[in-house]
Backbone bond lengths (Angstrom), bond angles and torsions (degrees), N, CA, C in turn:
res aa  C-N    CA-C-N  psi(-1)  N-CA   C-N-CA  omega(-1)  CA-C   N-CA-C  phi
1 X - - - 1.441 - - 1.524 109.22 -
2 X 1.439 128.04 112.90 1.160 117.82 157.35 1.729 127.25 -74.68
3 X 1.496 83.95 172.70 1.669 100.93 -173.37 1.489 111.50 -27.10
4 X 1.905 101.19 -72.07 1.507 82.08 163.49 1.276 164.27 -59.41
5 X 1.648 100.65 -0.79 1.446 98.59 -174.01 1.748 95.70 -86.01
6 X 1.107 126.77 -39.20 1.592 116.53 151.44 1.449 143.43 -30.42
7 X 1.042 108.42 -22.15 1.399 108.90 170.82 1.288 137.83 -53.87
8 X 1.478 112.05 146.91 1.720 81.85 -163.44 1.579 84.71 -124.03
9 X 1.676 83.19 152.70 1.893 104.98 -174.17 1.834 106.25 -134.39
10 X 1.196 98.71 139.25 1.261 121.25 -177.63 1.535 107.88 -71.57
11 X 0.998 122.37 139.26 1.543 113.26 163.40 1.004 121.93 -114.79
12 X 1.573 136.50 124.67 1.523 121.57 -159.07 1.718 87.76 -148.81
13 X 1.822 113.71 109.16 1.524 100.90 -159.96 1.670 88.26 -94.25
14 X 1.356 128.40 156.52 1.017 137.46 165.12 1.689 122.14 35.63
15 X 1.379 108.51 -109.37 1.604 112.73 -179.71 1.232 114.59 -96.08
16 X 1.592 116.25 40.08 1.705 131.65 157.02 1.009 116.11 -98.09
17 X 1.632 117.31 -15.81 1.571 112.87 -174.15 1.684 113.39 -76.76
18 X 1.876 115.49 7.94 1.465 109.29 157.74 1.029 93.32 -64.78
19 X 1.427 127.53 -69.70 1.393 125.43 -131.78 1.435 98.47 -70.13
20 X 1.130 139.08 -20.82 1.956 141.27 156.56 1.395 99.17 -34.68
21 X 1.128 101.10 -69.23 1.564 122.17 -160.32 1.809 97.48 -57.79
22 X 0.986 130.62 -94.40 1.318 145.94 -173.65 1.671 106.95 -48.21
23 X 1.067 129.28 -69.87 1.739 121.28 -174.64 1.523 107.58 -99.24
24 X 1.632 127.12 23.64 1.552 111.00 161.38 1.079 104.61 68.75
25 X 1.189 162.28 66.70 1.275 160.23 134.96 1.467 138.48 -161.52
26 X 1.518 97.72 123.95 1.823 89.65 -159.73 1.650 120.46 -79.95
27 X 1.248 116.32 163.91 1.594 92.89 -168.66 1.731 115.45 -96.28
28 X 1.333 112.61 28.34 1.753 135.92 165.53 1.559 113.42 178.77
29 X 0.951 101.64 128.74 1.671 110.66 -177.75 1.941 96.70 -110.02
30 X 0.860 119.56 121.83 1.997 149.35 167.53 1.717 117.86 -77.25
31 X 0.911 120.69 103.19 1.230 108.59 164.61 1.503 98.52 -144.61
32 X 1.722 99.99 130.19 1.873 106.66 -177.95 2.121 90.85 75.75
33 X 1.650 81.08 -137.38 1.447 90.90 176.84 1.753 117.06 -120.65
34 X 1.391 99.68 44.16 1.516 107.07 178.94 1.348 116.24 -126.78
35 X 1.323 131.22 144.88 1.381 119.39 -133.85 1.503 80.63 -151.68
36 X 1.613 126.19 149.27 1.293 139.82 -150.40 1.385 86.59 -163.10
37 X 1.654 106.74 124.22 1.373 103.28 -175.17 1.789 116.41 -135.35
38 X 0.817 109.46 129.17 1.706 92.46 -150.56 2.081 99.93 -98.59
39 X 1.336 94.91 130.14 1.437 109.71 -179.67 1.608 116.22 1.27
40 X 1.417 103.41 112.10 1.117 101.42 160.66 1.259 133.62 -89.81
41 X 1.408 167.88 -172.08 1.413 172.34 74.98 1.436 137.88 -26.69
42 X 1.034 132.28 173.37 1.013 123.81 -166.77 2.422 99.33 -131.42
43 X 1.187 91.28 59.20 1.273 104.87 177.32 1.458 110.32 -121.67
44 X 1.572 111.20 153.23 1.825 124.78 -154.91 2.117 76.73 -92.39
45 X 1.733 78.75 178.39 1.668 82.98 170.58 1.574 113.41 -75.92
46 X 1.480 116.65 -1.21 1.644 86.75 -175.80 1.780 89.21 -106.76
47 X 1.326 126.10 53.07 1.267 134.21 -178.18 1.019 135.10 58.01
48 X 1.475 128.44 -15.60 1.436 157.69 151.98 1.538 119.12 -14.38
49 X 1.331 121.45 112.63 1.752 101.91 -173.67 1.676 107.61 -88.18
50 X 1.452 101.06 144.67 1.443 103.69 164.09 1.475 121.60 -22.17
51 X 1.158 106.03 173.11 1.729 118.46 174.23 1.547 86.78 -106.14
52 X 1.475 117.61 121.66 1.550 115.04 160.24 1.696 106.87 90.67
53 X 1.436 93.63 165.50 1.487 111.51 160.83 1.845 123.74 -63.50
54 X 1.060 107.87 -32.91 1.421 128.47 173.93 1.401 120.91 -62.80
55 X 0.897 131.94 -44.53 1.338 160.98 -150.57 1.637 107.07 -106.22
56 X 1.257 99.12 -59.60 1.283 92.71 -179.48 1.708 106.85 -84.26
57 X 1.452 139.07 -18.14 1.372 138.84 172.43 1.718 99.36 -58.66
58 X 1.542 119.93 -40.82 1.130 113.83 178.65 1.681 130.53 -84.57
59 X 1.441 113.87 -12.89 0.993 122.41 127.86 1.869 149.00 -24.56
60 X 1.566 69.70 -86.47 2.071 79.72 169.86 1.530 104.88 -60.27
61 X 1.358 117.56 -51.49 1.892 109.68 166.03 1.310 106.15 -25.55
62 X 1.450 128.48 -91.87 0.945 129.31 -153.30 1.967 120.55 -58.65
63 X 1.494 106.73 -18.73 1.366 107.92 162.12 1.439 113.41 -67.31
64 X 1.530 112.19 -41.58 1.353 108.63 -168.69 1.487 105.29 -76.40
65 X 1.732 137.70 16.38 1.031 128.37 165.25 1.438 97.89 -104.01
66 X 1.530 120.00 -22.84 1.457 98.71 -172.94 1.385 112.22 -80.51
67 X 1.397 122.52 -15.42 1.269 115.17 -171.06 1.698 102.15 -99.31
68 X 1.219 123.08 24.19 1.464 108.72 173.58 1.879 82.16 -118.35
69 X 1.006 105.25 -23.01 1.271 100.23 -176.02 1.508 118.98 -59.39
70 X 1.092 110.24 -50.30 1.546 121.25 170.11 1.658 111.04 -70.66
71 X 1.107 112.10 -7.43 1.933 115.26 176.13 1.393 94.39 -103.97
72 X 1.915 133.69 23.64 0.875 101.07 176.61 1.869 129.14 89.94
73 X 0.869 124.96 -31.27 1.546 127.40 172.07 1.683 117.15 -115.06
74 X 1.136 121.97 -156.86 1.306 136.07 -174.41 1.722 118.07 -163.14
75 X 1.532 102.19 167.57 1.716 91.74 -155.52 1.778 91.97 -79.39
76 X 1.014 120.70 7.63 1.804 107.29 165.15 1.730 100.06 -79.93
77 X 1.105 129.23 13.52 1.313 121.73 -150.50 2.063 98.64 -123.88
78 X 1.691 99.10 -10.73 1.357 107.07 -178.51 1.340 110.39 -80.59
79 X 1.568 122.72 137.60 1.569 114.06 176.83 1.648 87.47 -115.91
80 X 1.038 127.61 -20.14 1.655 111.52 171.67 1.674 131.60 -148.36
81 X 1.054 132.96 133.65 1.440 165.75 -123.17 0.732 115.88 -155.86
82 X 2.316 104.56 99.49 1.412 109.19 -179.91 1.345 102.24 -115.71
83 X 1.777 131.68 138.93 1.164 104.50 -178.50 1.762 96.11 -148.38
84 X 1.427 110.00 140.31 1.301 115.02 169.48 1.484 120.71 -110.50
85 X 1.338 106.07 167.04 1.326 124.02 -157.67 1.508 118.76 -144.75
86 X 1.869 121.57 148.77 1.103 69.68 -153.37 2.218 70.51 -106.09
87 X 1.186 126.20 23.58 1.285 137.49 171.31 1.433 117.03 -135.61
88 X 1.300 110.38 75.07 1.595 133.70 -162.91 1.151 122.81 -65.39
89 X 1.794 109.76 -36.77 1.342 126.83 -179.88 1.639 121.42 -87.63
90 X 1.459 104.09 -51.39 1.249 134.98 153.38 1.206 136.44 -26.52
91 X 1.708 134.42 -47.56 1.206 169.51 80.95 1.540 131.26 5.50
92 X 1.160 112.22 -59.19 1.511 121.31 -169.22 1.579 112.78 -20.28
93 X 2.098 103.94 -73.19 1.124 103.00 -171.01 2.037 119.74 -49.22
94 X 1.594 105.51 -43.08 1.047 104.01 -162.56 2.234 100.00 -64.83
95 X 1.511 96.00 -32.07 1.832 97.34 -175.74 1.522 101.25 -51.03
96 X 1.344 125.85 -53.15 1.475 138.65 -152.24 1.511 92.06 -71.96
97 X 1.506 140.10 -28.76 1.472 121.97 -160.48 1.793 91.55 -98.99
98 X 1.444 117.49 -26.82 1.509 114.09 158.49 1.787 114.27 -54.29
99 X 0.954 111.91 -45.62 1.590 120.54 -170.78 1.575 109.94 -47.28
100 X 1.660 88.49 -45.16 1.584 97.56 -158.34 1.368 102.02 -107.78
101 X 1.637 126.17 42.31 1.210 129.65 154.84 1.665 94.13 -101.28
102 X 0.973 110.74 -17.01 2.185 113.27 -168.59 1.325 88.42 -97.26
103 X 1.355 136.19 -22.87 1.499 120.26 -141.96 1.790 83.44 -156.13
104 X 0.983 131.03 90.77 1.552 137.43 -135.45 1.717 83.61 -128.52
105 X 1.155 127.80 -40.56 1.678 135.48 -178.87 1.905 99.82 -158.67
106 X 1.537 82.22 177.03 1.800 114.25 -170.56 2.108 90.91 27.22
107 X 1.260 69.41 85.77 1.715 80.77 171.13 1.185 125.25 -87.72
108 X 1.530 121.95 139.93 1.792 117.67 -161.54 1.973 89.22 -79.71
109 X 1.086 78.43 175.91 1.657 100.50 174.39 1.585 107.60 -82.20
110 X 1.261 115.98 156.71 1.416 117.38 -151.50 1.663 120.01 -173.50
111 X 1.599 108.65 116.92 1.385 110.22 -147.82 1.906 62.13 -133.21
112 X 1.450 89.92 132.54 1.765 122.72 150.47 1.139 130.56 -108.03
113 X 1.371 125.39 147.42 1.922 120.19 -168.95 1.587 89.78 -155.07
114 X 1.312 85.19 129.13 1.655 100.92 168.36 1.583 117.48 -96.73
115 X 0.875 125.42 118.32 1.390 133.37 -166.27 1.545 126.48 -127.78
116 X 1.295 134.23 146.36 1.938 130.38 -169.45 1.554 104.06 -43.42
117 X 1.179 115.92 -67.14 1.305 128.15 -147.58 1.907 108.84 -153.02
118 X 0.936 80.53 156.21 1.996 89.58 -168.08 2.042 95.04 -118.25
119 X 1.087 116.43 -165.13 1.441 133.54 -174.42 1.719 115.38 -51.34
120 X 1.338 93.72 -49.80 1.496 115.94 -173.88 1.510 107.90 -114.15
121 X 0.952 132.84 -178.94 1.744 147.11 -160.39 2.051 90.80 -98.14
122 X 1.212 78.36 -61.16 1.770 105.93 -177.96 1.212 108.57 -34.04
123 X 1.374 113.52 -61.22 1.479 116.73 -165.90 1.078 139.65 -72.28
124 X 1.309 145.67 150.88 1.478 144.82 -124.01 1.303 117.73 -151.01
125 X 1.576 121.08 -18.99 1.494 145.48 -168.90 1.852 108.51 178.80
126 X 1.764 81.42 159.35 1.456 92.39 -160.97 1.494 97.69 -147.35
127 X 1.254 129.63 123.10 1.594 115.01 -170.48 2.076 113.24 -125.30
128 X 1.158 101.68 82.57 1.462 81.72 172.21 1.730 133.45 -82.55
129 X 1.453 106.97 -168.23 1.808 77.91 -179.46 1.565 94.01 -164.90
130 X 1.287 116.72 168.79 1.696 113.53 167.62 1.538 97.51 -142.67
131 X 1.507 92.83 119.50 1.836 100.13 175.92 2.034 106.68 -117.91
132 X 1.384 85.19 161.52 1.882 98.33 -161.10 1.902 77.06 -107.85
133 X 1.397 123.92 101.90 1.540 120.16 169.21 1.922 112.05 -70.32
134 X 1.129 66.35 110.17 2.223 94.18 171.95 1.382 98.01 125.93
135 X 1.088 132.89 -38.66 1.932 135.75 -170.79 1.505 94.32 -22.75
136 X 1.528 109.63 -72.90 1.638 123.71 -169.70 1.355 118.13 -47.41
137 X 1.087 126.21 -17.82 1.570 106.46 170.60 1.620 134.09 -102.19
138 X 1.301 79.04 137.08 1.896 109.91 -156.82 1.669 107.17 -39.16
């Protein structure tokens, strides 16, 4: 691997590059072909959280495809899946049948944590992930 394939790049897709700017942190960091993706949410574009656990799991899903998307990969491309909650027990079954509409087969590995409180009052789940871009294709 040369130098460049080491390099490391920020990923900041579209109207995340406030949140770069203002709270320091990008929303996937790249280096080689491994991709580090930092918690997503389950908030619309005008920042708004879902109604529910449901809603917002399908939410943060769909961020966590846009931001691997712009790093280059796709969610067949995730080998691991960390996600908190802030109703762990409560939730699970209905989170896991959301999960596995994104993640339908060869499922990444996957550690859950139930925790007080998340970013916002609102919020209910939080999904980060680390994908290897090219792994996923068949």
């Amino acid at each position: 691997m040369s130098a460049q394939d080491l390099r490391r790049q920020s990923i900041n897709p579209g109207p995340t590059q406030a949140m770069y700017d203002s709270l320091h942190f990008a929303q996937a960091t790249r280096v080689g072909n491994t991709i580090w993706v930092s918690g997503q949410v389950g908030i619309d574009a005008a920042m708004t959280p879902g109604k529910g656990m449901e809603a917002q799991a399908q939410l943060a899903f769909r961020a966590l495809q846009t931001v691997l998307e712009a790093a280059g990969a796709s969610l067949a491309d995730v080998v691991e899946l960390t996600t908190f909650h802030t109703n762990l027990r409560g939730e699970m079954r209905a989170f896991a049948r959301i999960k596995d509409t994104f993640f339908p087969d060869r499922y990444p590995s996957w550690t859950a944590v139930g925790v007080t409180e998340l970013a916002l009052p609102e919020l209910c789940v939080e999904i980060r992930a680390v994908a290897v871009a090219g792994c996923g294709a068949a």
